[in-house]
N, C-alpha and C positions, 0 to 999 in steps of 0.2 A: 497409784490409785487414790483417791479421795474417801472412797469407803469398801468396804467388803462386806456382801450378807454375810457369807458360810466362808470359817477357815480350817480345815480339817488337816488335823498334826497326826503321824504317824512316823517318829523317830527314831522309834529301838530305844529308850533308855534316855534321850536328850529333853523331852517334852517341858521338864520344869524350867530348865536352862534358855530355852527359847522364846516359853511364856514369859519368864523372868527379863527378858531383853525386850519382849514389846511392851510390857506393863513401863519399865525403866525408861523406854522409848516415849510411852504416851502414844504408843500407834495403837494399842487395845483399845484407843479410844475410837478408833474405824473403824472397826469389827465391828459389825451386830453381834453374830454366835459363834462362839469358838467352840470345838471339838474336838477330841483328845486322847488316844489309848494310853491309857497310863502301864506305864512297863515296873509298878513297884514289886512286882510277885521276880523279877528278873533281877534290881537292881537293891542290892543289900546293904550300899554301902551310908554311912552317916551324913554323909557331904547330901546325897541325894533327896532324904527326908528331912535332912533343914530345908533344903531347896524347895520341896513339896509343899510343907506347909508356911514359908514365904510367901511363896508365890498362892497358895489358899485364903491366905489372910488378905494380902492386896489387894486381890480382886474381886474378893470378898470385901471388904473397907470400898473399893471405887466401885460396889453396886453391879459390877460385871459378872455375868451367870459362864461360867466354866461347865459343860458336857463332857464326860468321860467315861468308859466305856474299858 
């Protein structure tokens, strides 16, 4: 696809890891709006919350609005 309005993520647990691969890709740049359950109340581990707020800041820094839920 060339663009996408609506991308709604629903992982279990993988959500940062995904974002983190399209922000790295440069294909967040097709998105309009991305949407997102964030599973942090499930996932405890360290690795997870570097990954969260990574991928916060990135897309935060490229002006990209992240929805979550």
């Amino acid at each position: 696809f060339d663009s996408v309005d609506i991308l709604k993520i629903d992982v279990e647990g993988a959500e940062y890891e995904l974002l983190d691969r399209l922000y790295e890709s440069g294909l967040h740049e097709r998105v309009k709006s991305i949407y997102f359950e964030d599973h942090e109340r499930k996932m405890i581990s360290s690795r997870f919350m570097q990954l969260k707020y990574k991928v916060v800041k990135d897309y935060s820094s490229a002006e990209k609005e992240l929805y979550w839920w």
